[in-house]
TIDO-216118 format. One record per residue: y, x, z of N, C-alpha, C, O in turn. Coordinates in pm, whole numbers, plus 50000, padded with zeros to 5 digits. Example, Ala and Ser with C-alpha at 12.3 -4.5 7.8 and 13.67 -1.06 7.14 Angstrom:
494315131950780495505123050780496705132050780496685142450846 497755128550708498945136750714500035129050787501145134150804 
//
This chain:
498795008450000500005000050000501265008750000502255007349928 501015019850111502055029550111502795033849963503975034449930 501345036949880501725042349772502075038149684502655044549597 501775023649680502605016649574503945013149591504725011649497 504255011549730505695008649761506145021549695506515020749578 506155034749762506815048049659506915048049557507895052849499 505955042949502505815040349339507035034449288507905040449226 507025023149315508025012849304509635016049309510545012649233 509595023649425510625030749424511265039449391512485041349401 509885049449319510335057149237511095052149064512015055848990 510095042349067510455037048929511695034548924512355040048836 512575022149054513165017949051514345027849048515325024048983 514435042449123515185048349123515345062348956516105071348923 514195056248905514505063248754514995053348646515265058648538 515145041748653515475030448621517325029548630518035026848533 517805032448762519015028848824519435042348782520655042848770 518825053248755519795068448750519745064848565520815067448510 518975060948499519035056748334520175049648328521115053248256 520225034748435521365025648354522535035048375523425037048292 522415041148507523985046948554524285059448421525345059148358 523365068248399523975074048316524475069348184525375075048122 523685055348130524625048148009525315040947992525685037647880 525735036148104526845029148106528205030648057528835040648091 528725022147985529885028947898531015030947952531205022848043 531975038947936533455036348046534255018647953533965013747844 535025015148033535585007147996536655009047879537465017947853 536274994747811537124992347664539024994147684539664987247763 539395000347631540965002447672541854998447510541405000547397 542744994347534543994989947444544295000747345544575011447400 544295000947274544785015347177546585017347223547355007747221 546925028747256547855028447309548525024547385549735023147365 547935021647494548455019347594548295025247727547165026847773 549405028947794549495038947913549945025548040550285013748035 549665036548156550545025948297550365040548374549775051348366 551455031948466551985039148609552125029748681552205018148640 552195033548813552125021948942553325031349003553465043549012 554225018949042555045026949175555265015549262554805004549230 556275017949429556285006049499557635009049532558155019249576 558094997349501559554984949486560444995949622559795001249712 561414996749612562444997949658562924984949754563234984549873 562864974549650563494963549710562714950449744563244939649768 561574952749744560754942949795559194952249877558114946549893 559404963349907558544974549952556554967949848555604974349893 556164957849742555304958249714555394969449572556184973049485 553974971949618553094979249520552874973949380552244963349371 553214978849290552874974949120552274982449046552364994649037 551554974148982551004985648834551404981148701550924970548661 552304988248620552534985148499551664991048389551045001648397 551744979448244550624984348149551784985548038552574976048041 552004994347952552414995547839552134996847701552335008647673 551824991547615551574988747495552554993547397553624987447395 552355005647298553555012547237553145008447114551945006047102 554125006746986553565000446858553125015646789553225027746810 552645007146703551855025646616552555032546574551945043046558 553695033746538554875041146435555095046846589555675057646578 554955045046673555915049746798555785069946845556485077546912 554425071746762554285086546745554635090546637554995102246644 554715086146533555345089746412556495090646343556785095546234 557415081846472558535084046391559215085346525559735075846582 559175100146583560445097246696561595096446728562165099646833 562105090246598563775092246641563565069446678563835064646788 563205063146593563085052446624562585047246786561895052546873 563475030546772563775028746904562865013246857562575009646743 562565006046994562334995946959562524986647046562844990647158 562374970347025562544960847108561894957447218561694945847183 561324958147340560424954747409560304944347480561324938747520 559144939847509558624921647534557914922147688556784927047693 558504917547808557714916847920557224904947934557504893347904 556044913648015555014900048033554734901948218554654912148286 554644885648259554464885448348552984879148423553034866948408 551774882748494550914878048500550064887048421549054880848385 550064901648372549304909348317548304905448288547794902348180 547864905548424546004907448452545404894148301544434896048227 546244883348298545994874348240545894875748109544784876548056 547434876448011548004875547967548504886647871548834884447755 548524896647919549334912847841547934917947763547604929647743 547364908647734546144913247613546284907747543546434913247434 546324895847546546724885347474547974887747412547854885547292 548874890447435550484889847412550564906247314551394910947236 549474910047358549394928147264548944925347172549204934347092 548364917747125546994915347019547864908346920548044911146801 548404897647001549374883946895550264889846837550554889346718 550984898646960552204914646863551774918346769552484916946670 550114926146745549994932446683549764928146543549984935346446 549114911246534548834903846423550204903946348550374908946237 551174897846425551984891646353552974904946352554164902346333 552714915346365553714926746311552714932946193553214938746097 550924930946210550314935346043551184928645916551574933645810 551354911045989551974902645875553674902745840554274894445771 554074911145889555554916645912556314901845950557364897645900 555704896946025556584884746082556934887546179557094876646233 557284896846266558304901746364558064918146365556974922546331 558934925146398559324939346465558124944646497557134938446535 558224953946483556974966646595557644961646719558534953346699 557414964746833557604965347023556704973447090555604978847074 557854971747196556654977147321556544967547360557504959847357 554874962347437554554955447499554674958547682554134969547701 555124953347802555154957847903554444948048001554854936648021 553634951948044552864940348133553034946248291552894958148319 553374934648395553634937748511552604928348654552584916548687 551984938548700551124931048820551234933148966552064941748995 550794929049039550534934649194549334948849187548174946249156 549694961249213548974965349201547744966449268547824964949389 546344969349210545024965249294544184951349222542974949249216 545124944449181544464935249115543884932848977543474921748943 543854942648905543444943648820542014953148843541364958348752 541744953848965540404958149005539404950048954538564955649026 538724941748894537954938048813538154920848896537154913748910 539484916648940540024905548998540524894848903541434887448940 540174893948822541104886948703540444872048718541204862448712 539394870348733538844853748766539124852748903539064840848936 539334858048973538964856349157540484852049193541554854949140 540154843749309541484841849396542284849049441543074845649528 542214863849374543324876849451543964872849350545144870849380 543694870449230544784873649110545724861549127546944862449113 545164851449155546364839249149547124838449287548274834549306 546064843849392547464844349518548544859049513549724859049548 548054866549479548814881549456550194874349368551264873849428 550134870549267551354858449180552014853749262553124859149261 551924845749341552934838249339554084840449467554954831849480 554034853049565555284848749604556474855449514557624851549536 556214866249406556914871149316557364862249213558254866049137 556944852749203557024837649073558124829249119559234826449075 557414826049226558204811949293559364817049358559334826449437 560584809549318562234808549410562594806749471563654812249502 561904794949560562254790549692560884786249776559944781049716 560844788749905559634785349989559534774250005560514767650041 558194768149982558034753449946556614757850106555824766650072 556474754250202555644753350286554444744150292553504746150370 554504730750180553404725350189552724731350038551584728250005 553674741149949552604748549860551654755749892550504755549849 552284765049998552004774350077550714773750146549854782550142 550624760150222549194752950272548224752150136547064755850118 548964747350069547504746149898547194756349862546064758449819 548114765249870547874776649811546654785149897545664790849851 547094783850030545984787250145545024784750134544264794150153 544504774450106543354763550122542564767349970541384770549970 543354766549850542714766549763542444785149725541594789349647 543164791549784542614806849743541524816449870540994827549857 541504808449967540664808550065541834824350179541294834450225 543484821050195543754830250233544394830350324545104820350322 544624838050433545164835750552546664832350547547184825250633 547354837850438548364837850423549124837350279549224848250223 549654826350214550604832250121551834826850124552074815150154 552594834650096553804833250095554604830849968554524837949868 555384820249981556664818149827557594824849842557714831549945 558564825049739560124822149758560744833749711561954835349697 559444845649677559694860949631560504865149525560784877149527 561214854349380561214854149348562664860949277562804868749183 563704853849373564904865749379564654878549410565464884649340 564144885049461563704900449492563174901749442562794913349463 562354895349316561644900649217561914902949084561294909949004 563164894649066564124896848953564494908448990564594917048902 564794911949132566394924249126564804937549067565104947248998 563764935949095562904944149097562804948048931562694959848897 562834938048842563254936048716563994944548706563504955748705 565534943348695566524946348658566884960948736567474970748691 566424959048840566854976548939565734986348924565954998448936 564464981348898563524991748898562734996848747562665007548687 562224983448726561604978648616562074980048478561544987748398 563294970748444563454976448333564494990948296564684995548183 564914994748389565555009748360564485018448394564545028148318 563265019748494562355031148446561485026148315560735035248281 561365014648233561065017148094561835018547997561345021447888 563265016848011563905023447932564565036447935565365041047852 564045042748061564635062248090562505065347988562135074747918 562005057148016560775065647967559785062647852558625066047831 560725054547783560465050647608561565049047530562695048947577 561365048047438562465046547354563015032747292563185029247175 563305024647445563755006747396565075007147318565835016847329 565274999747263566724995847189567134988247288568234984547246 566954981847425567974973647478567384960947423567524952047506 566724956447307566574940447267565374937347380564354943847358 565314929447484564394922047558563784906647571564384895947583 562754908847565562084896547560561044892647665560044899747673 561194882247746560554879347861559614865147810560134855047762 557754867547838557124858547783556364861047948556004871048010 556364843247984555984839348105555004828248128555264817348076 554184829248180553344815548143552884815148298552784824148382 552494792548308552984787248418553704789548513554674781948517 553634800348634554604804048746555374813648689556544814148728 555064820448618555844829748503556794824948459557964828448473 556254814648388557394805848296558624800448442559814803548432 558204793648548558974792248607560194801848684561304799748731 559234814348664559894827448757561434826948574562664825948575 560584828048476561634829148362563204818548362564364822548347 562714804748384563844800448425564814801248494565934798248454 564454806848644565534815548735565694824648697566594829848763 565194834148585565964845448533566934841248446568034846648442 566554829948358567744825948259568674819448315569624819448236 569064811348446570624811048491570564818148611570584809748701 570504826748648570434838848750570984854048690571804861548743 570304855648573570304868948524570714867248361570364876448288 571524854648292571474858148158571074866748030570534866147919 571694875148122571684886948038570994896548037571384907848009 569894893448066568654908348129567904901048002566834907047990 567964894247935566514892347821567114879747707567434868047726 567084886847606567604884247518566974867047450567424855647437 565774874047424564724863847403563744854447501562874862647531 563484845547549562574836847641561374832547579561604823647498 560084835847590558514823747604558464821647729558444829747822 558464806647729558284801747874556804789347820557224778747775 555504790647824554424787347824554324782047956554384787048069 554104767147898553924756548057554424762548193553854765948297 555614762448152556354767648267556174757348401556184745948357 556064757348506556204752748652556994748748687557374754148790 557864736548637559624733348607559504725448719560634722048753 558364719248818558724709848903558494714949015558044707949106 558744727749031558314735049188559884730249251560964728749192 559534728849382560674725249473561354715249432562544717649411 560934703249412561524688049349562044689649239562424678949191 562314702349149562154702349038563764709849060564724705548996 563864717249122564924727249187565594736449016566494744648999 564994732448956565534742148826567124730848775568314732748753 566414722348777567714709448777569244716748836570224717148762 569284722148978569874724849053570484737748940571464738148866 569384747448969570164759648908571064756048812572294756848826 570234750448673570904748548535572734739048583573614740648499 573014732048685574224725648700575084734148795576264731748820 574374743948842575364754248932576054764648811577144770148829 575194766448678575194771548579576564770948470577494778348437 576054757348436577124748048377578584747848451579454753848388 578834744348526580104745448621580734758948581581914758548546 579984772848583580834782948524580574787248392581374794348330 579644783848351579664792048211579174779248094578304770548104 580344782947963580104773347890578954786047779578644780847671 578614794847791577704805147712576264802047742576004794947840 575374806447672573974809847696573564817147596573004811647501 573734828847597573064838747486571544844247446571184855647418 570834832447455569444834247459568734826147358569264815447329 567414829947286566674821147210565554822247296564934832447325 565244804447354564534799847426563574791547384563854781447320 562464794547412561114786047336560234785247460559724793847532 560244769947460559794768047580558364755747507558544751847391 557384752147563555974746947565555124739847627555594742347738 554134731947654553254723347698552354720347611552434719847489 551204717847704549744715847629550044697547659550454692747764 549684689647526549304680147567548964669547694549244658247735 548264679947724546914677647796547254680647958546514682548055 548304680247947548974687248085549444677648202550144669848138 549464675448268549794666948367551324663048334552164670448283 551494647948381552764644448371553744646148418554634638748376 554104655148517555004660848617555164672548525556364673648501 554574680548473554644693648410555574685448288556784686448271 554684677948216555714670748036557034668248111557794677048069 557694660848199558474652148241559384664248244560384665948174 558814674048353560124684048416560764692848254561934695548227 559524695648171560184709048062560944701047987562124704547978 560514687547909561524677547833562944670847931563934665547880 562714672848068563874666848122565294682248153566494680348176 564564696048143565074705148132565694707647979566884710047958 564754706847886565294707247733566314696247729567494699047708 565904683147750567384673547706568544678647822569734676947799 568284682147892569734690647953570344700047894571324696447829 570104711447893570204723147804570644716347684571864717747674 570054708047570570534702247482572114695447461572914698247372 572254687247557572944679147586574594691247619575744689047581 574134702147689575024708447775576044716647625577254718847634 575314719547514575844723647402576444737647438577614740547413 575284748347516576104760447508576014771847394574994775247335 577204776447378577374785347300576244797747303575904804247402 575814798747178574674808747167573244805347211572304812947187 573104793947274571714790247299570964786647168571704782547079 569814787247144569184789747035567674778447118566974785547190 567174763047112566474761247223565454755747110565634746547030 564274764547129562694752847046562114744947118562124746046995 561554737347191560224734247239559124727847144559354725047026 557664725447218557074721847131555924719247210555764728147295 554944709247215553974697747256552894704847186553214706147068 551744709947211550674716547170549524700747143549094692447224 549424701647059548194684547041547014690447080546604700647025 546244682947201544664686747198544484698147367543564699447449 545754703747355545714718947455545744715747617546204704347619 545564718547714545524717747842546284729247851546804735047757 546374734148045547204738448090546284758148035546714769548016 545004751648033544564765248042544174769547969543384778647991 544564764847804543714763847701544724767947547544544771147429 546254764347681547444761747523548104778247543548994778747459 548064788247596548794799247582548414809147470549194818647459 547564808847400547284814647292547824809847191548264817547106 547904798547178549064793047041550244790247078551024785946994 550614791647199552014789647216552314805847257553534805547276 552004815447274552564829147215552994836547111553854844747077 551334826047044552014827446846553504822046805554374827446737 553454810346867554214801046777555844806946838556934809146785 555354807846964557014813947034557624832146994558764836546977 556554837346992557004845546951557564849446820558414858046799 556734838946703557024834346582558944830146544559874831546465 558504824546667560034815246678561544822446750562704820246713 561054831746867561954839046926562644851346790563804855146770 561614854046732562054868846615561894865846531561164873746472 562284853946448562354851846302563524848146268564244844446361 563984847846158565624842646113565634832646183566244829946286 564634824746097564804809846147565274808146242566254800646247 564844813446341565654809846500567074809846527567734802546602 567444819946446568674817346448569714810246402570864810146446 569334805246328570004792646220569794786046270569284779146182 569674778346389569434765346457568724764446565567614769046591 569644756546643569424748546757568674734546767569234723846742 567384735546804566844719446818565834717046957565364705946981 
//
């Protein structure tokens, strides 16, 4: 008996030293680098992913536009790939792609409840305490916290985007593509921060967090500035709950209505799509829409 157990074990341990030695290293992005550093102004830890377009070794005097993404772990593959299609088909620019996370979570966390509680107190604007309980309950965590969301802009603008532009070669054109709490974190950047991002994808943005508190911003907005220098393409899946349709169309007919100078506003109703199903064609279509003439010739 003795000896078959050894046996067994031997096998098993020439078996386990085979898989380990063939195991492949992991599939990586063609060109793409990261660095992690931790915030100044919110003391968390980040890891950024960068995505450089192909000309970007070949021609170094050229500069280019770059596109942040928020929700990496998710999303900044997706958003690299759709770049890369629709710049084969010369329907927008080469870019850098910039993807931004909590760092640690991209430890092989991308389905698990770290990745969606690590999100959101950097997303969300104001502390909503009975989210806070759902959020608890449904990520199984002792603690999460909202409301991160101003200190996560300044993290943007003070940390973020000046160490990628001291350490690539951006032109200054920015584009912020955000999806659900993303998208919502994007709206407090667009009357908070105007001018930090040229271009907006806001993919089923989260327009009804805090009774639908974006209402608020956009009229504290209005009162001083008759400008908005942004092309904004904002989205919904069908299929999406009615609090989500209600808040982005009751935000667009505002914005609409408000007639500011330089706003440039698309939206668009995905037929068929859910919340978790519509960000792949609404990256196409927005990004389609943020960098093409067309966009600029009209407001609708």
């Amino acid at each position: 008996m003795e000896r078959t157990v050894m046996a067994l074990v031997a096998v098993f341990a020439t078996v386990t030293s085979v898989t380990a030695q063939t195991v492949s290293p992991p599939v990586v992005l063609p060109r793409t680098e990261r660095y992690d550093f931790t915030s100044k102004v919110n003391a968390a830890a980040y890891r950024v992913y960068i995505s450089l377009p192909q000309a970007y070794v070949h021609e170094p005097a050229a500069r280019y536009p770059v596109i942040y993404v928020t929700d990496a772990i998710w999303i900044f593959g997706l958003t690299v790939q759709t770049q890369v299609l629709l710049r084969m088909g010369s329907l927008m620019p080469e870019a850098l792609v910039v993807g931004i996370l909590r760092a640690g979570v991209d430890e092989g966390n991308a389905e698990s409840r770290v990745a969606a509680a690590e999100r959101v107190p950097d997303l969300t604007p104001t502390r909503v305490e009975s989210e806070e309980a759902r959020y608890q309950r449904d990520y199984q965590r002792d603690i999460v916290r909202t409301g991160g969301a101003p200190e996560f802009l300044r993290v943007f603008r003070e940390e973020l985007i000046p160490e990628i532009e001291r350490r690539y070669r951006a032109n200054g054109d920015r584009t912020y593509v955000g999806y659900s709490l993303g998208g919502l974190f994007g709206a407090y950047a667009l009357f908070h921060a105007p001018d930090a991002f040229r271009r907006m994808v806001l993919v089923s943005p989260s327009l009804w967090w805090d009774e639908g508190i974006t209402t608020k911003w956009e009229e504290a907005f209005a009162a001083k500035h008759k400008t908005l220098p942004v092309r904004l393409f904002m989205s919904d899946g069908e299929l999406e709950t009615s609090t989500m349709l209600a808040s982005m169309r009751q935000l667009a007919s505002t914005l609409t209505r408000r007639k500011y100078q330089g706003l440039q506003l698309h939206t668009r109703i995905f037929e068929g799509e859910s919340h978790l199903s519509t960000f792949p064609v609404a990256v196409t279509r927005g990004l389609l829409t943020v960098f093409t003439p067309e966009s600029e010739s009209s407001t609708r």
